[in-house]
C-alpha positions in Angstrom: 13.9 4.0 -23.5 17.3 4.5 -23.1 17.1 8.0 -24.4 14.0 8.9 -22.8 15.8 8.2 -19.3 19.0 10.2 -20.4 16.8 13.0 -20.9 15.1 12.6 -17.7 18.2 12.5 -15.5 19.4 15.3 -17.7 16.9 17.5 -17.0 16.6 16.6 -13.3 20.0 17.9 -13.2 19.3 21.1 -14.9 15.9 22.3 -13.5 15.6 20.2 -9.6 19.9 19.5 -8.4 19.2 19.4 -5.3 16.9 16.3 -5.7 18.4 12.9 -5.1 17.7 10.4 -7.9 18.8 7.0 -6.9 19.9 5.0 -9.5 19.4 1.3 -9.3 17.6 0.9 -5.7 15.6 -2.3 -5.8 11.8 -3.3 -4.9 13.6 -5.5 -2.9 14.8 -2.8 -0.2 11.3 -1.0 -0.5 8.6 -3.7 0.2 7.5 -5.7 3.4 8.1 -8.5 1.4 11.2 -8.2 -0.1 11.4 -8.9 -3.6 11.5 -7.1 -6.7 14.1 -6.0 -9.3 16.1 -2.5 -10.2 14.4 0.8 -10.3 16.1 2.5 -12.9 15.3 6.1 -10.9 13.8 6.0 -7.1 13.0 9.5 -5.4 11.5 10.3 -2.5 9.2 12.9 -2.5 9.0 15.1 0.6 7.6 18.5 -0.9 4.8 19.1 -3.4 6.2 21.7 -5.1 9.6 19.6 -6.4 7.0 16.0 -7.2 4.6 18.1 -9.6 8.0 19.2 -11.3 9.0 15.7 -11.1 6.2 14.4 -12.5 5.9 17.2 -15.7 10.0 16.3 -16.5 8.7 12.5 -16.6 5.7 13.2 -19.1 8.3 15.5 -21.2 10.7 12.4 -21.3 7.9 10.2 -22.1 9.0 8.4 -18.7 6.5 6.2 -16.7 6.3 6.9 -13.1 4.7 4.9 -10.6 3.3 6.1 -6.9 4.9 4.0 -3.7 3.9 4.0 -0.4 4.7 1.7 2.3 5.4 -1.0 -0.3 3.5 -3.2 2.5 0.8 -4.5 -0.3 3.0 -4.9 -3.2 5.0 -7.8 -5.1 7.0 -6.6 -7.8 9.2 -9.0 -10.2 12.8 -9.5 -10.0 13.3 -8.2 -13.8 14.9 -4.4 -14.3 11.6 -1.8 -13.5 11.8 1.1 -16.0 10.3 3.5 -14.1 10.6 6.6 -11.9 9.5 5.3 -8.5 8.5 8.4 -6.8 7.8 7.6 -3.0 5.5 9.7 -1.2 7.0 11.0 1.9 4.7 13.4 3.2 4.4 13.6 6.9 2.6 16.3 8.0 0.1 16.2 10.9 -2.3 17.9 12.7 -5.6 17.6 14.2 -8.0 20.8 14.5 -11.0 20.0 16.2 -12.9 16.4 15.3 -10.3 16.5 12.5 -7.1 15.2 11.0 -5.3 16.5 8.5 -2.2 14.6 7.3 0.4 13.9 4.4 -0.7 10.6 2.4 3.0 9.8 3.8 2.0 9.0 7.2 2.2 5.5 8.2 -0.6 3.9 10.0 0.9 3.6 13.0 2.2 7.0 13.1 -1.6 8.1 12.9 -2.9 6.0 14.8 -0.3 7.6 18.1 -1.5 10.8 17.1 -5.0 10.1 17.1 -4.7 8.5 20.9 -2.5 11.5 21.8 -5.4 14.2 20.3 -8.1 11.8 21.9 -9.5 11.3 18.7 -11.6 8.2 17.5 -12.2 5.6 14.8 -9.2 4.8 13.5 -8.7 2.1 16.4 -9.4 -0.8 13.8 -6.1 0.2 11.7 -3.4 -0.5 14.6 -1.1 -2.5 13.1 -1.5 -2.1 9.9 1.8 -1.3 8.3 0.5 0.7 5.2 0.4 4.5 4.9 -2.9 6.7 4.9 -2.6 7.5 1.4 -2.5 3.9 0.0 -5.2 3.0 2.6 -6.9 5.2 0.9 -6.4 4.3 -2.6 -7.1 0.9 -2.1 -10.1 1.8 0.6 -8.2 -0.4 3.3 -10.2 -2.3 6.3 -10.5 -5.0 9.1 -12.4 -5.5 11.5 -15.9 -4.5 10.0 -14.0 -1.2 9.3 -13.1 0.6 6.1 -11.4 3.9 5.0 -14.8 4.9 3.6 -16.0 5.3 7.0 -13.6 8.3 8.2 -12.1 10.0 4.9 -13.8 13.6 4.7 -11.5 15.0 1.6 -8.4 13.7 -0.1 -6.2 16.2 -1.9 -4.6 14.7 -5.2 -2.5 15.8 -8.1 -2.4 14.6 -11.8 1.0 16.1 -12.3 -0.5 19.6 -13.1 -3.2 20.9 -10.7 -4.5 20.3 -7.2 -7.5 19.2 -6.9 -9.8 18.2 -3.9 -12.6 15.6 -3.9 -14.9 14.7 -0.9 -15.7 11.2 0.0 -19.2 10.5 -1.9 -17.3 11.3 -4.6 -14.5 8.4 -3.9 -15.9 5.7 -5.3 -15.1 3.8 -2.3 -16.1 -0.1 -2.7 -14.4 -3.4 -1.2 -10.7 -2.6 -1.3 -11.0 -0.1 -4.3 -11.5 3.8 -4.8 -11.5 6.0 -7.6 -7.4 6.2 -7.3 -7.4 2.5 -8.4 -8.5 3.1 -11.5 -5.6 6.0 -12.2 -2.1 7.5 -11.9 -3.2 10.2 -9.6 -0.8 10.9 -6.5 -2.7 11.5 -3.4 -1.4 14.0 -1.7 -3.0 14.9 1.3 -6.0 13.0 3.7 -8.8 14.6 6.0 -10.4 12.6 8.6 -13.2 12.7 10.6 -13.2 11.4 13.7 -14.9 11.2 16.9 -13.9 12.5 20.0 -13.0 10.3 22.9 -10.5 9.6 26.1 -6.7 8.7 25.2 -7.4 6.0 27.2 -10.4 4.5 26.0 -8.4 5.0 22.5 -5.3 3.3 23.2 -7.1 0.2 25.0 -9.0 -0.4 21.8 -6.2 0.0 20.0 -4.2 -2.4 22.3 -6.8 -4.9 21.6 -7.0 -4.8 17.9 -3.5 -5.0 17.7 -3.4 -8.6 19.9 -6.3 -9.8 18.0 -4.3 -9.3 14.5 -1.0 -9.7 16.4 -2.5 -13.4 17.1 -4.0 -14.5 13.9 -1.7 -13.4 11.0 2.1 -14.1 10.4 4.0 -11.0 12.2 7.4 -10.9 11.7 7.7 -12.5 8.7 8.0 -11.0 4.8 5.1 -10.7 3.2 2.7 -8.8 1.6 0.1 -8.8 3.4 -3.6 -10.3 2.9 -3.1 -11.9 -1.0 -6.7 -11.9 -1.8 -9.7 -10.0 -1.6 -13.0 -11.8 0.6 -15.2 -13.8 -2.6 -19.1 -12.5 -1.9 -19.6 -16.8 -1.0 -16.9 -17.3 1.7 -13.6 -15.8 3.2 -10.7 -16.2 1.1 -8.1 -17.6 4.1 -11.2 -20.6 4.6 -11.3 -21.7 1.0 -7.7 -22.1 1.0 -7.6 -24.1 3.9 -10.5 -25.9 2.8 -8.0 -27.1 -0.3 -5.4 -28.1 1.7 -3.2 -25.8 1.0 -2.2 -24.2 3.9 1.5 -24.3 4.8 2.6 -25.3 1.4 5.8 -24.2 -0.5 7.2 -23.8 -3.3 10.7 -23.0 -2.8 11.2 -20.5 -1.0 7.6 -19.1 -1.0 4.9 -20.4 2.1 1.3 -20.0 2.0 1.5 -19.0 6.3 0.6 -22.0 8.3 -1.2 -19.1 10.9 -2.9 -17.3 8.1 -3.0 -18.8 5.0 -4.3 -15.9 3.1 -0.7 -14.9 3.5 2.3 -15.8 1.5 5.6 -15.9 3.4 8.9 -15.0 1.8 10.5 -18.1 4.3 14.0 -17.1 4.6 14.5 -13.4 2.8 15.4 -15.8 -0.9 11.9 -16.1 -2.6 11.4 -14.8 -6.0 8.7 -13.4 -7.6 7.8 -16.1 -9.7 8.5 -18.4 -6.8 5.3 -16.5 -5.0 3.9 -16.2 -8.5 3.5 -20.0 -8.9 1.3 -20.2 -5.2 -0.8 -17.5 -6.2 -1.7 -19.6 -9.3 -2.0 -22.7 -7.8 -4.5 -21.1 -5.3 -6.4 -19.4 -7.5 -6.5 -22.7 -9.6 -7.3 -25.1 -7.3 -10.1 -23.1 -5.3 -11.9 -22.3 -8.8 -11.8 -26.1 -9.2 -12.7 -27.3 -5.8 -15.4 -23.8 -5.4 -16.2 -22.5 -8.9 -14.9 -19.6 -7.2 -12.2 -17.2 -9.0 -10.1 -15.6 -6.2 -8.9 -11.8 -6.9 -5.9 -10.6 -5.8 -5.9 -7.4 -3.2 -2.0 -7.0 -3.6 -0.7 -4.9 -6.1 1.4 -7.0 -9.2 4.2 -4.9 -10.7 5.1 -7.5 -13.6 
C-alpha cells in the first residue's frame, strides 16, 4: 500500500501539479458529525476534466478512491482511511425553462434559493436538508411524502473513463437507494424537472418545511442525520422510543432526546465506536422487543 500511494502522489505531481492533494485531512473536518480518522490523500474536485485523470492515476496505482459529498450522512471510523477522498465540488447552475441543470456539488440549500429565485417548484420538501443534489441522488433522498425519484429527469455520471447519461426509469430509484448505491460511479451532473410557480408561493412552502423539520429533529447539533431507514411495519424514531431508548448515551454519543432516530455527537468528543455501540444496541434491542431488524440509511466507512 505504501508503494501504491508513493506512486500515486508521484504521478499526481508529474501529470496534474497544479492539483492540491491534501495529505492527512481527517473525516473529522469533512462530516456533519464530526468523526472519522486520516485520509491519506483528500482532493477536491472542481473540474471534470482533472477528476477522470484523477480517478485513471488511482486505478494505475491500484489506489481506492471513495466519492464525498456533503459528508452530512456519513460516519466514518477513527482508524487511518487509505483512500483518495475525492470531493465533488461541482457548482454549476442554471435553470432553462421547467429545468435545472446543476453540478452534483450543489448543496441543497443552494438549490433550493435558486429554484425560489427562477420560480421553479418541487423541491420545497428538501429545505433544510444539508446534503448535496448528487448524494440526494445516490441515495434517492426524501421527507415529507417526497423523494428524488419524483424530480430527477437525467443524471450525468462517470466510471473514471467515459460520460455517460441515464434517465430516471432507468435509476433504479427505491426507498433511500438508486442504482449509484450499488457502485463506484461519480455523479457528475443532475437534471430536474420542475414545475413552474410564484417565488413567493415557493419560498412560503419552503419556510414551512423548514419550521416543521426545524421543530422536530436535533438542529445544531453533530450528527449524521436520520440513522435508520422506515421498517415496512412502523417508523424507525417510534420503535426506538417504544424501547426506551430515547436520550440514552454511551459516552459521548446520544440517541437525541427530540428525535431519537438521531444520534448526537454531545460535546464534539464521540468516537466512532462510541456511536458504533448505540447503533447496535438499537438494532438489538428493537429486533428483540419487534422481531424487527433495523437498516442503517447512513453510510459506514469502517
Amino acid at each position: 500500500m505504501e508503494k501504491s500511494f508513493y506512486n500515486f502522489f508521484k504521478s499526481m505531481k508529474a501529470n496534474l501539479p497544479t492539483v492540491n492533494v491534501v495529505k492527512n485531512q481527517t473525516f473529522k473536518n469533512l462530516t456533519t458529525i464530526k468523526i472519522g480518522g486520516k485520509i491519506r490523500a483528500f482532493i477536491e474536485i472542481k473540474e471534470v476534466t482533472k477528476l477522470l485523470k484523477i480517478i485513471s492515476i488511482c486505478k494505475k496505482n491500484k489506489v481506492d478512491y471513495f466519492v464525498l459529498g456533503n459528508g452530512s450522512n456519513l460516519l466514518a471510523s477513527d482508524k487511518i482511511h487509505e483512500k483518495v477522498v475525492l470531493k465533488i465540488s461541482l457548482k454549476n447552475i442554471r435553470a432553462k425553462n421547467n429545468l435545472i441543470i446543476c453540478g452534483a456539488g450543489v448543496n441543497m440549500f443552494s438549490l433550493n434559493h435558486f429554484a425560489i429565485k427562477n420560480g421553479l417548484s418541487g423541491l420545497e420538501w428538501s429545505y433544510g436538508i444539508p446534503g448535496t443534489v448528487g448524494g440526494g441522488v445516490k441515495m434517492n433522498a426524501g421527507s415529507f411524502g417526497s423523494e428524488m425519484k419524483d424530480i430527477v429527469e437525467y443524471v450525468y455520471y462517470t466510471d473514471g473513463e467515459k460520460i455517460f447519461r441515464k434517465n430516471v426509469k432507468s435509476l433504479d430509484f427505491s426507498y433511500r437507494n438508486s442504482f449509484f448505491s450499488k457502485n463506484n460511479y461519480v455523479i457528475l451532473k443532475v437534471v430536474l424537472k420542475l414545475k413552474k410557480d410564484t417565488p413567493e408561493n415557493i419560498d412560503n412552502l419552503c419556510t414551512k418545511i423548514f419550521s416543521k423539520r426545524f421543530s422536530s429533529q436535533p438542529y445544531g447539533t453533530l450528527n449524521a442525520g436520520s440513522v435508520f431507514k422506515k421498517p415496512k411495519e412502523n417508523y424507525a424514531p417510534v420503535l426506538i422510543e417504544m424501547c426506551g431508548l430515547k436520550g440514552q448515551k454511551y459516552k459521548n454519543a446520544e440517541i437525541s432526546e427530540k428525535h431519537c432516530g438521531f444520534i448526537i455527537n454531545t460535546n464534539g468528543k464521540a468516537t466512532f465506536k462510541q456511536v458504533l455501540k448505540l447503533i447496535c444496541k438499537i438494532k438489538k434491542t428493537v429486533f428483540e422487543k419487534f422481531g424487527i431488524m433495523l437498516e442503517t440509511e447512513i453510510e459506514i466507512l469502517e
